[in-house]
C-alpha positions as a Markdown table, in Angstrom:
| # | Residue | x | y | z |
|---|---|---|---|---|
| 1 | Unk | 16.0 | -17.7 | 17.6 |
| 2 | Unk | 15.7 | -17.0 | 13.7 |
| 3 | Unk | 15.6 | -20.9 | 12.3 |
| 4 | Unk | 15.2 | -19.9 | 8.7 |
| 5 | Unk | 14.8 | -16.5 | 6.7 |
| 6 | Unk | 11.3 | -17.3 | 6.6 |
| 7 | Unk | 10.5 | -17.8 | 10.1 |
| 8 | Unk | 8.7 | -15.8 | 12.7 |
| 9 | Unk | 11.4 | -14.7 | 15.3 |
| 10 | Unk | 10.4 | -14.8 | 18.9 |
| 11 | Unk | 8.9 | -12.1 | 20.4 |
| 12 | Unk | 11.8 | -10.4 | 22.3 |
| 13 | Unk | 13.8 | -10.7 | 19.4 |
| 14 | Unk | 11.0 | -8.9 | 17.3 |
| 15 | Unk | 10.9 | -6.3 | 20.4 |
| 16 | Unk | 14.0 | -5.5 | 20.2 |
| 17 | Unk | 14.1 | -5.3 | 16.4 |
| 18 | Unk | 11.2 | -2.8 | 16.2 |
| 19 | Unk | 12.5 | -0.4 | 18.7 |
| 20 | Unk | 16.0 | -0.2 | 16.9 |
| 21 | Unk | 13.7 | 1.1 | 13.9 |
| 22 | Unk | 11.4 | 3.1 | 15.5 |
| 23 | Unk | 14.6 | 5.0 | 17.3 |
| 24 | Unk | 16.3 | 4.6 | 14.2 |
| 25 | Unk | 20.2 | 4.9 | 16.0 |
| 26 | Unk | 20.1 | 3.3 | 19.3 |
| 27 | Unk | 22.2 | 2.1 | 21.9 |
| 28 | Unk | 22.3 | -1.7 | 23.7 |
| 29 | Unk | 22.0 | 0.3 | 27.0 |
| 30 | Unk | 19.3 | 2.7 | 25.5 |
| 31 | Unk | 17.6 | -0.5 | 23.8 |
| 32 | Unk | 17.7 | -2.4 | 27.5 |
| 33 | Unk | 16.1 | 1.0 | 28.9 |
| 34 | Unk | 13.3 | 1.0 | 26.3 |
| 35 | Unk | 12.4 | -2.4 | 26.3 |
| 36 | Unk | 12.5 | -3.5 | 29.8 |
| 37 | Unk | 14.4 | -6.3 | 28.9 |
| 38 | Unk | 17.6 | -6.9 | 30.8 |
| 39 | Unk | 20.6 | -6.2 | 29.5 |
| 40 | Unk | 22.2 | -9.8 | 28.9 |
| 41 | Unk | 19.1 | -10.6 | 27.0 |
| 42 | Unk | 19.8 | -7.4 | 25.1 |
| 43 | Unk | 23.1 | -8.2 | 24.4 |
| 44 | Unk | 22.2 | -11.9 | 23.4 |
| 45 | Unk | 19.5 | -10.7 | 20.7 |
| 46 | Unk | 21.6 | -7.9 | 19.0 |
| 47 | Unk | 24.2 | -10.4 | 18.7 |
| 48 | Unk | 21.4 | -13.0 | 16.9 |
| 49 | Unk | 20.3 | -9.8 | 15.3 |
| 50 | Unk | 23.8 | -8.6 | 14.0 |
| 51 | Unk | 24.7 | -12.4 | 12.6 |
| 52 | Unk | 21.8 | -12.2 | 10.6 |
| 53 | Unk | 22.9 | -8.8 | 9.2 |
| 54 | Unk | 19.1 | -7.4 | 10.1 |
| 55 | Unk | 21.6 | -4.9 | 12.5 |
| 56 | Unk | 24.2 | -3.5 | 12.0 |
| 57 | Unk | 26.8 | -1.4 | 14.0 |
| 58 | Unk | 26.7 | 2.0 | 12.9 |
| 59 | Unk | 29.4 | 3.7 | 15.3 |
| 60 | Unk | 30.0 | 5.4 | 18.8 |
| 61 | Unk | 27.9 | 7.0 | 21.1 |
| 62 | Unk | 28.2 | 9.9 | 23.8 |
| 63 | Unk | 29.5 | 8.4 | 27.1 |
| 64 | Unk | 27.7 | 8.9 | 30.5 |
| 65 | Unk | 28.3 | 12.3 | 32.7 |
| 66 | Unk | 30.3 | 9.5 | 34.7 |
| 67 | Unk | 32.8 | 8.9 | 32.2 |
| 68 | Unk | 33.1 | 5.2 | 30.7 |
| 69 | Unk | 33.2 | 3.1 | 27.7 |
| 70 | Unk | 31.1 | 5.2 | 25.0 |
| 71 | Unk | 28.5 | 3.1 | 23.7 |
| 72 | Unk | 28.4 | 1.3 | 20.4 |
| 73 | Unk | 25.7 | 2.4 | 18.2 |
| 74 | Unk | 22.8 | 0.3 | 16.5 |
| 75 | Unk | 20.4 | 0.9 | 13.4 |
| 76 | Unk | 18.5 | -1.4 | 11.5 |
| 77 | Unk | 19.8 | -2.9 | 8.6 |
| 78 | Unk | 16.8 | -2.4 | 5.7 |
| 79 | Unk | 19.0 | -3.7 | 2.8 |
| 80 | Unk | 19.7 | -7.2 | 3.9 |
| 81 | Unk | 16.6 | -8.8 | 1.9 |
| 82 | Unk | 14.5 | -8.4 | -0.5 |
| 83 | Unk | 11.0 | -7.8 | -1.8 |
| 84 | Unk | 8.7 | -8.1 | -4.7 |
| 85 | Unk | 5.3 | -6.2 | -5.4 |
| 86 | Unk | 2.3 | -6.8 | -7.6 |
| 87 | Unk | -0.4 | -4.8 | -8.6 |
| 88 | Unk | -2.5 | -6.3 | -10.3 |
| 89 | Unk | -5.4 | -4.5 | -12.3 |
| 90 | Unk | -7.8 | -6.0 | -15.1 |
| 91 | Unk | -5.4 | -3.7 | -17.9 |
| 92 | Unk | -1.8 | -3.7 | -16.5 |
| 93 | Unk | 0.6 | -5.3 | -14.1 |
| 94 | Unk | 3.0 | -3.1 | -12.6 |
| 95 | Unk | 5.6 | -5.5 | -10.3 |
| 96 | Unk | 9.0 | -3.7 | -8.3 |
| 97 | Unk | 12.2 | -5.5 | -6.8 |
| 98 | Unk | 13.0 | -3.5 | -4.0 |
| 99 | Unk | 14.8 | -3.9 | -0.8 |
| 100 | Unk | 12.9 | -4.0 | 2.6 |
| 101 | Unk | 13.6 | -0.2 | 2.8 |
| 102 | Unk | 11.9 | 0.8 | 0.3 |
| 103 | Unk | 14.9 | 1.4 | -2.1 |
| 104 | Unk | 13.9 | 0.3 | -6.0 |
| 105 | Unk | 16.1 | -1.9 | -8.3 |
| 106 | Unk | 14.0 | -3.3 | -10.6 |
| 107 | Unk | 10.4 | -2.1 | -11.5 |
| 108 | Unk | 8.4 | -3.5 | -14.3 |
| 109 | Unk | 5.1 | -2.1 | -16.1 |
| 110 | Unk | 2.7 | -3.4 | -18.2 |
| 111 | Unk | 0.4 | -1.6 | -19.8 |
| 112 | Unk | -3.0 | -1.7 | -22.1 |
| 113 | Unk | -3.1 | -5.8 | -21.4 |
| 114 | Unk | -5.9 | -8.4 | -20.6 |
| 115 | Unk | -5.5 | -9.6 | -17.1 |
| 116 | Unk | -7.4 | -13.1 | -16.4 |
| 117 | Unk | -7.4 | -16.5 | -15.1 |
| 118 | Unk | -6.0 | -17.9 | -17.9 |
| 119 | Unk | -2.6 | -15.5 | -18.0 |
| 120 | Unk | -1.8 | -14.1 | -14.7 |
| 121 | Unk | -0.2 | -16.6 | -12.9 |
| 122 | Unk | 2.8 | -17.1 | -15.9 |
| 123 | Unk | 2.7 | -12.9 | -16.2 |
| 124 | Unk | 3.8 | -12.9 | -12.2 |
| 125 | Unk | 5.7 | -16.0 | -12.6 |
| 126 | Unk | 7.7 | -14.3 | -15.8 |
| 127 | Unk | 8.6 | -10.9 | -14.0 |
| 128 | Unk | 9.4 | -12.6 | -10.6 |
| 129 | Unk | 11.9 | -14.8 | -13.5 |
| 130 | Unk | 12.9 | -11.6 | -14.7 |
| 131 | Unk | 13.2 | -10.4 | -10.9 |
| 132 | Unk | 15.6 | -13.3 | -10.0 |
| 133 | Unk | 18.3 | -12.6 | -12.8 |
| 134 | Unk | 19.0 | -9.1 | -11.6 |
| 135 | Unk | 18.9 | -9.6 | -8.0 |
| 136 | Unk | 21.8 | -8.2 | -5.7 |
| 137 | Unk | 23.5 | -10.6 | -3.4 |
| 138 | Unk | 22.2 | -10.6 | -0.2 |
| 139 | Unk | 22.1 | -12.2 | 3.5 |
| 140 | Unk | 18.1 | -13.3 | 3.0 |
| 141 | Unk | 17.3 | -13.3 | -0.2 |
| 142 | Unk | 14.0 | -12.8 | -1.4 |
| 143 | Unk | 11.3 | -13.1 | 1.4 |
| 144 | Unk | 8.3 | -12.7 | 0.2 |
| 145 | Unk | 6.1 | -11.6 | -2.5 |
| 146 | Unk | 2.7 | -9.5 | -2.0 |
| 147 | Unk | -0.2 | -9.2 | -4.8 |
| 148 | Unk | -2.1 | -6.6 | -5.2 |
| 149 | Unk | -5.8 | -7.5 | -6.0 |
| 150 | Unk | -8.2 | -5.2 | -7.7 |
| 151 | Unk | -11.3 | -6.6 | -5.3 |
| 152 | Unk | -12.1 | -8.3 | -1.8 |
| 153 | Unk | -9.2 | -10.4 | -0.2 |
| 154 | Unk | -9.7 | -12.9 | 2.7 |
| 155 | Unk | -7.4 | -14.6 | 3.9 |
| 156 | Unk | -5.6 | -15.2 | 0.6 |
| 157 | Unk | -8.6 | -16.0 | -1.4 |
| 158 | Unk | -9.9 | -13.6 | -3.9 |
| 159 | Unk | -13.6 | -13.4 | -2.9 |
| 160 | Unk | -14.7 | -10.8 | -5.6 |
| 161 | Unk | -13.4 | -8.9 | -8.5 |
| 162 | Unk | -15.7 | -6.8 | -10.7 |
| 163 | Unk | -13.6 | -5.8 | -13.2 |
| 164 | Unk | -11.9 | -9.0 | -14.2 |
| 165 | Unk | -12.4 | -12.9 | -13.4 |
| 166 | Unk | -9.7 | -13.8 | -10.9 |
| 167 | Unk | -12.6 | -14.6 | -8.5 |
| 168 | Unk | -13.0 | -17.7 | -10.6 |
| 169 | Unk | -9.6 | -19.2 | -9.4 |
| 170 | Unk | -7.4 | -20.1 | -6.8 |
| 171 | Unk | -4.8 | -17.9 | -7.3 |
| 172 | Unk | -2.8 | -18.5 | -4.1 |
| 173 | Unk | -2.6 | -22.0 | -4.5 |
| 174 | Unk | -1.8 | -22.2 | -7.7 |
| 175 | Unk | 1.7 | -19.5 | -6.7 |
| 176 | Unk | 2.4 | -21.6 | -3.8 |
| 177 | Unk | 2.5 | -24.9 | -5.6 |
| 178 | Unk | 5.3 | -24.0 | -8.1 |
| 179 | Unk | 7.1 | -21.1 | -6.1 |
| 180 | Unk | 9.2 | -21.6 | -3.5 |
| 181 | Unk | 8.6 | -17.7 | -2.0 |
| 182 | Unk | 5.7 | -16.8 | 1.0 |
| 183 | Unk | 2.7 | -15.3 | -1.2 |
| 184 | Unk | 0.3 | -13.1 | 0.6 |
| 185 | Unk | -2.6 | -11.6 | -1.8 |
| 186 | Unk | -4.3 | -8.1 | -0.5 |
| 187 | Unk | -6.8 | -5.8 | -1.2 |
| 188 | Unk | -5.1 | -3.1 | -3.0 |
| 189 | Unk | -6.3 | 0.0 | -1.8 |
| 190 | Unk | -5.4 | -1.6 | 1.4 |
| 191 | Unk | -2.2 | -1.6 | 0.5 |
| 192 | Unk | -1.6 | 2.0 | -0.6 |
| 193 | Unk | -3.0 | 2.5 | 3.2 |
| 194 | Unk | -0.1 | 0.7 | 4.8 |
| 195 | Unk | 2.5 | 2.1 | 2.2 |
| 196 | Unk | 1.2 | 5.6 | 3.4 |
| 197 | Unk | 1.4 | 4.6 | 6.9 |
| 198 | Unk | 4.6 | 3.1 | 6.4 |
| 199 | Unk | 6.7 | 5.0 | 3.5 |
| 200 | Unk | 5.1 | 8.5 | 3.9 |
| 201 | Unk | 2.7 | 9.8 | 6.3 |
| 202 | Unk | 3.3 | 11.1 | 10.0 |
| 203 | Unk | -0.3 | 9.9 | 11.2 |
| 204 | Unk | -1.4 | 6.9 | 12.9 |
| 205 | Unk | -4.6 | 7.2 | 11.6 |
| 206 | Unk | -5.5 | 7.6 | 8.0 |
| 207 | Unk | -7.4 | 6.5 | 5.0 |
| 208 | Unk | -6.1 | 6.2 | 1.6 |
| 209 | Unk | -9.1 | 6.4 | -1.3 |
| 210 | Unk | -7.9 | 4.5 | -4.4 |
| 211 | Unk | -9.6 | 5.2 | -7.7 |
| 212 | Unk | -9.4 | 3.2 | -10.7 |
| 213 | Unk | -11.9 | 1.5 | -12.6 |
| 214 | Unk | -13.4 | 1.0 | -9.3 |
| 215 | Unk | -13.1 | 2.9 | -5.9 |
| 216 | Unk | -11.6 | 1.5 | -2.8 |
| 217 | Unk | -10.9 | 3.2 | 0.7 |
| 218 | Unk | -8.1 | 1.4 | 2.8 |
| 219 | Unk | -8.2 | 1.8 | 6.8 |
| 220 | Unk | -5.4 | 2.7 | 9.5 |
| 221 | Unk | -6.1 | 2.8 | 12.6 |
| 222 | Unk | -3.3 | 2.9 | 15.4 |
| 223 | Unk | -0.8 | 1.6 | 12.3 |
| 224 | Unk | -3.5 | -1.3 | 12.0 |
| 225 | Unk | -5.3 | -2.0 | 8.8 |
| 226 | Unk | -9.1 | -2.3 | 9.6 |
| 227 | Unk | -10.1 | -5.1 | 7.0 |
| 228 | Unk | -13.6 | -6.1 | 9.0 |
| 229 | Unk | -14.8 | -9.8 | 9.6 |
| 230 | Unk | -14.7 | -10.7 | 6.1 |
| 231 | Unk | -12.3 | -8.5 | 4.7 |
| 232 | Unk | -15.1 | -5.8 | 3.0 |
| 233 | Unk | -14.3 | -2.7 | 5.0 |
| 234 | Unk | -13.0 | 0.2 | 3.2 |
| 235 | Unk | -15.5 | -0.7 | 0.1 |
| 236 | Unk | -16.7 | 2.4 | -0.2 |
| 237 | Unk | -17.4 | 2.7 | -3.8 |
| 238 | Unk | -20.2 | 0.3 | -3.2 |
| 239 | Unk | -21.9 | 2.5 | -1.0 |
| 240 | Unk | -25.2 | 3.7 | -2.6 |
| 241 | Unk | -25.2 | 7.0 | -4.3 |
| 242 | Unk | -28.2 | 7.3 | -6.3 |
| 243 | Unk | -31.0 | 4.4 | -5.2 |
| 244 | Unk | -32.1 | 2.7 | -8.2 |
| 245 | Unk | -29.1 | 3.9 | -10.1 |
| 246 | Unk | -26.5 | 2.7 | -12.7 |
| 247 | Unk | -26.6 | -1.2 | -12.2 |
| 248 | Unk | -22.9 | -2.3 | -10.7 |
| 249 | Unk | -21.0 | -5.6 | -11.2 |
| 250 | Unk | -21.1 | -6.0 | -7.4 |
| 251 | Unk | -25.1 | -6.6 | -8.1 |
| 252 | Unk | -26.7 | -3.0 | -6.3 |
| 253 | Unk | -27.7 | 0.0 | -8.6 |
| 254 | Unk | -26.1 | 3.7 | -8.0 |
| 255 | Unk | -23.1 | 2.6 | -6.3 |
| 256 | Unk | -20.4 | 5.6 | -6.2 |
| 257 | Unk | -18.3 | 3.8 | -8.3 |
| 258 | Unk | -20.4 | 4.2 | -11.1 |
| 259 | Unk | -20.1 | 7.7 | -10.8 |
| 260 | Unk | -16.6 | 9.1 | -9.9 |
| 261 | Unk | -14.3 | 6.3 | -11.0 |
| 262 | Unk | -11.5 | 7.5 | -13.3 |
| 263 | Unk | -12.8 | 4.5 | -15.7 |
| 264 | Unk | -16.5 | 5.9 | -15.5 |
| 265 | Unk | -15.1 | 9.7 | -16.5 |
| 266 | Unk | -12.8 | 8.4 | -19.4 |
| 267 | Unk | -15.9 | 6.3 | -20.9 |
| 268 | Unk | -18.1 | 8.9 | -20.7 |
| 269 | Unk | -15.3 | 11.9 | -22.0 |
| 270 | Unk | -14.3 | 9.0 | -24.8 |
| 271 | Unk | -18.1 | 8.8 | -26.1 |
| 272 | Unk | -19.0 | 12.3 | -25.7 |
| 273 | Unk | -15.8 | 13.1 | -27.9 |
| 274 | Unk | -15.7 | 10.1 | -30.4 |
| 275 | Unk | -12.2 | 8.7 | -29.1 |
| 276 | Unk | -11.2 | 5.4 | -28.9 |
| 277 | Unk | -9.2 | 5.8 | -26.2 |
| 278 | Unk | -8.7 | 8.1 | -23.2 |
| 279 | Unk | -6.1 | 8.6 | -20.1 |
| 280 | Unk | -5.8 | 11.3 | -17.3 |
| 281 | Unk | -3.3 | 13.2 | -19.7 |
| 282 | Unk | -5.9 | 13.5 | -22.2 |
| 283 | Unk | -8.4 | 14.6 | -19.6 |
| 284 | Unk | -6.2 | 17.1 | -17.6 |
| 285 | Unk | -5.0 | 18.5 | -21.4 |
| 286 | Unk | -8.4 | 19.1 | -21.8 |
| 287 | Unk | -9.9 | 20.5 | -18.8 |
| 288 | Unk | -7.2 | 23.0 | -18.6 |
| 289 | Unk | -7.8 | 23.8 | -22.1 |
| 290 | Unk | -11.1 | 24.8 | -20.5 |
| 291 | Unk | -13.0 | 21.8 | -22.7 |
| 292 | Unk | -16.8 | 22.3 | -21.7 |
| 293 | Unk | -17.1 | 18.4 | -21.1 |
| 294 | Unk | -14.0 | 17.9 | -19.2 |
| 295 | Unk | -14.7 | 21.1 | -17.1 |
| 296 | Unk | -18.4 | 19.8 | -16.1 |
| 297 | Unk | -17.1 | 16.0 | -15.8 |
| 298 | Unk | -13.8 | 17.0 | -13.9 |
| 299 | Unk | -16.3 | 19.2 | -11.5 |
| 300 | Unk | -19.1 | 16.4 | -11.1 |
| 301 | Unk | -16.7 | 14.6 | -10.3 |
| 302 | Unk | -15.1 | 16.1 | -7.7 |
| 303 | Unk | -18.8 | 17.1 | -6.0 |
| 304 | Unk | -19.8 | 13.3 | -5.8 |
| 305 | Unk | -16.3 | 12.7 | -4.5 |
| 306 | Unk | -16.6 | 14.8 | -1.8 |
| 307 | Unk | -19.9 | 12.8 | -0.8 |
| 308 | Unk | -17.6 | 9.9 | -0.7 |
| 309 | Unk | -15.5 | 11.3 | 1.6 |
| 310 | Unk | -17.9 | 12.5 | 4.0 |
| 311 | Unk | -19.1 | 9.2 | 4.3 |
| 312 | Unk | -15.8 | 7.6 | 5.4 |
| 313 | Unk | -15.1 | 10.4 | 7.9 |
| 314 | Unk | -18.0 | 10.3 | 9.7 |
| 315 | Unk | -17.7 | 6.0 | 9.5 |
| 316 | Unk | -14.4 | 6.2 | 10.8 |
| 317 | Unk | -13.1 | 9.7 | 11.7 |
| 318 | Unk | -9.3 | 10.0 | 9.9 |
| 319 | Unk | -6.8 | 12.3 | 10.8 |
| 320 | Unk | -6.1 | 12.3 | 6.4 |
| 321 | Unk | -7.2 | 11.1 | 3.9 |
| 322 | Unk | -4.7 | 10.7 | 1.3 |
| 323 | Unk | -6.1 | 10.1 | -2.4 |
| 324 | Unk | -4.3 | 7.6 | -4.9 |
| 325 | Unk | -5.6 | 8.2 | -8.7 |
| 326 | Unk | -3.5 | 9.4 | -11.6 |
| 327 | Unk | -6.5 | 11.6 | -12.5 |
| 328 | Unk | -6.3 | 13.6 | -9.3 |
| 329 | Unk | -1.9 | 13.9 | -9.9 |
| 330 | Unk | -2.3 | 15.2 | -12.8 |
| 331 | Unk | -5.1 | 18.0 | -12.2 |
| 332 | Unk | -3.8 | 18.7 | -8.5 |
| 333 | Unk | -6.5 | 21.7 | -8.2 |
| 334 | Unk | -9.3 | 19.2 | -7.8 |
| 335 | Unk | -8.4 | 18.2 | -4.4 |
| 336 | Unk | -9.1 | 22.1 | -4.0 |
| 337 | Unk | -12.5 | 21.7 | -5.5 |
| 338 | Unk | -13.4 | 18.4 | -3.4 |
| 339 | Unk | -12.3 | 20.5 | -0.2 |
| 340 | Unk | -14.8 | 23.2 | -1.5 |
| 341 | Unk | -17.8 | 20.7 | -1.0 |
| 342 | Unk | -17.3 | 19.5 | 2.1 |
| 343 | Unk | -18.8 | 21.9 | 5.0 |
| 344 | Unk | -20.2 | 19.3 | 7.3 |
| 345 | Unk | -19.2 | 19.8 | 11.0 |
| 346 | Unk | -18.1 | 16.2 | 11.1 |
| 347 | Unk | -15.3 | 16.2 | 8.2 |
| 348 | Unk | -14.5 | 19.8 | 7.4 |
| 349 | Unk | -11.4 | 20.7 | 9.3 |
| 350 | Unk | -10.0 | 16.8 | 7.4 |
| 351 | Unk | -6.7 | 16.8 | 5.9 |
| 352 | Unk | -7.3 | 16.3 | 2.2 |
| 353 | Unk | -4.5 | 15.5 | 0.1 |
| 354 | Unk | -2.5 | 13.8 | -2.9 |
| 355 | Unk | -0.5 | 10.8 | -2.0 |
| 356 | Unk | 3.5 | 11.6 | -2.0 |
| 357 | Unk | 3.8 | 8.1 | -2.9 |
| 358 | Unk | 2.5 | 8.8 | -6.5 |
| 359 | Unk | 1.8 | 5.5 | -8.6 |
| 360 | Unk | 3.7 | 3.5 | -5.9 |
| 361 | Unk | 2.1 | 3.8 | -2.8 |
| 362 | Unk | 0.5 | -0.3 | -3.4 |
| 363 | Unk | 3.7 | -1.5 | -4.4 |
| 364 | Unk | 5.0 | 0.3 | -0.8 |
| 365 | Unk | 2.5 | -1.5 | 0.9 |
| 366 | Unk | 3.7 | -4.9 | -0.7 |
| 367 | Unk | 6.8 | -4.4 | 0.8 |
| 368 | Unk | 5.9 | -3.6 | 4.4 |
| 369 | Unk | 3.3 | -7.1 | 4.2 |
| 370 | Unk | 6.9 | -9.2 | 3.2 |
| 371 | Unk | 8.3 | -7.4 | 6.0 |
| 372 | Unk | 6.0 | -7.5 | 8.5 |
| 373 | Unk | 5.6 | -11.4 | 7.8 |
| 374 | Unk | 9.0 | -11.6 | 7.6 |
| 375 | Unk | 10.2 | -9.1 | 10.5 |
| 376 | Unk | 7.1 | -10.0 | 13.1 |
| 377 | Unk | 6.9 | -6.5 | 13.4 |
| 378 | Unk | 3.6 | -4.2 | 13.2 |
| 379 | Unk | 3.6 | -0.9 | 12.5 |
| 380 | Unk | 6.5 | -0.2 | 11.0 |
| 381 | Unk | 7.7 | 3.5 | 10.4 |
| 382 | Unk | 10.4 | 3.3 | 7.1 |
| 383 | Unk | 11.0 | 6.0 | 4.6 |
| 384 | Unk | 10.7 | 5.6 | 1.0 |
């Protein structure tokens, strides 16, 4: 039985709750059918499940060939609690109040900042503030908030961060002792895997390639992210490129990363063109403006890219791999010019393509760790 709106509800109960979203409209009969679970104990959960406004009753079914009572309809009810989402990176903050559905309400964005140890906690703790005062009334409440970190997660603790310092600090205690919310702390390109899996994609199996300042590569398997032992699989911009190459935070030389970034292409476009500063609209105005520099770096790119992706299908053999960067949404044709440099027999025939999610698919994945935590369900299937 649900004891708080933060507990873990026993496992029939999450049973039951899962296959009412998966089916999406379903009967008690259907739901006793499905399950395996007799129908008293059906009854008895959809009534817990209908209290606790997580169901709701959504109206009448067909009746059997053998006339009857039509059936009462169920579906689940994805707007009786709330979330919040960070994402966290070493120049912005980007948070999102949102419903466990998926729906938006509130979405803040920071831009051109200095993330650290000395700021981050009272940024997050001044836009969940911000968060509170605008939130609509309902049966749960807020139940959980999920951080997206820039860098290897384990088990809560920020193990490495190349780009900024949170590595130096304990950033999940320091939440925890003066909030009264769950905080879980994730990978993020981790994240953008489960908000494809979840908000967007049709496949069980997928990988989702993040590229920032660094390069990350988050892993679904059978709806289940694939972290490895310590929490370092998917790293794939640390995988060597060029032996003896451009030295990387992490501590190897020639790491992809250092090569097909978005950060690594804006240095290099901002010093070969004298600019102080420089985004993926400046880029993709300039490449299809047919700029020399932004022609060969947007191409370069795209060719060490492609060895990148090679790499993880033949590691771990995707149905899609789905790419999150504002660089590739804003010149769409280079997925087109990575798909031109892959001809192995191992990942040629692999489904290449821009994430539908657009800049949100972390913040997606934030919401479907509060509601998996909160829920005790895996593998959920919502739509954004």
């Amino acid at each position: 039985m649900i004891t708080s709106k933060y507990s873990i509800r026993e496992q029939n109960e999450a049973t039951i709750l899962k296959t009412i979203i998966d089916k999406k409209i379903i009967s008690r009969a259907e739901l006793s059918v499905v399950t395996g679970l007799n129908k008293a104990s059906v009854s008895s959960i959809t009534k817990t499940l209908l209290e606790e406004e997580l169901v709701t009753e959504t109206g009448i079914g067909d009746g059997s060939t053998s006339g009857g009572r039509k059936p009462i309809l169920l579906e689940f009810n994805g707007q009786s609690a709330l979330s919040i989402s960070f994402d966290i990176g070493y120049n912005y903050v980007e948070a999102l109040l949102s419903y466990l559905d998926g729906t938006e309400l509130e979405t803040v964005s920071q831009r051109k900042i200095s993330v650290n140890t000395t700021n981050v906690v009272s940024l997050i703790k001044e836009i969940i503030t911000q968060f509170e005062q605008k939130i609509p009334k309902t049966k749960h409440g807020i139940i959980g908030v999920t951080i997206a970190i820039h860098g290897i997660i384990h088990q809560n603790k920020i193990v490495f961060t190349p780009y900024y310092d949170l590595d130096q600090m304990n950033l999940y205690e320091e939440l925890t002792a003066s909030l009264t919310y769950p905080i879980y702390l994730e990978n993020e390109a981790n994240l953008a895997a489960l908000g494809e899996y979840t908000f967007s994609s049709t496949f069980d199996s997928l990988v989702s390639l993040s590229i920032h300042s660094g390069i990350g590569a988050g892993i679904v398997e059978d709806g289940k992210l694939q972290l490895g032992k310590h929490g370092k699989a998917g790293e794939i911009g640390h995988s060597i490129l060029y032996p003896h190459g451009r030295q990387c935070p992490c501590g190897n030389h020639g790491c992809l990363e250092q090569y097909a970034s978005n950060k690594v292409l804006y240095d290099t476009f901002s010093e070969a063109k004298g600019l102080s500063s420089v985004n993926s609209k400046i880029i993709s105005e300039a490449y299809h403006s047919q700029d020399p520099a932004a022609v060969e770096l947007i191409n370069n790119n795209c060719f060490l890219l492609s060895i990148g992706i090679n790499n993880i299908v033949t590691l771990y053999d995707p149905e899609i791999v789905i790419i999150n960067s504002s660089l590739y949404r804003e010149i769409p044709t280079m997925i087109e010019l990575v798909k031109q440099q892959i001809e192995s027999q191992f990942s040629k025939d692999i489904i290449i393509k821009n994430s539908s999610l657009k800049n949100r698919a972390t913040l997606y994945g934030c919401i479907t760790i509060n509601a998996q935590h909160f829920l005790n369900v895996q593998k959920l299937k919502l739509e954004a």
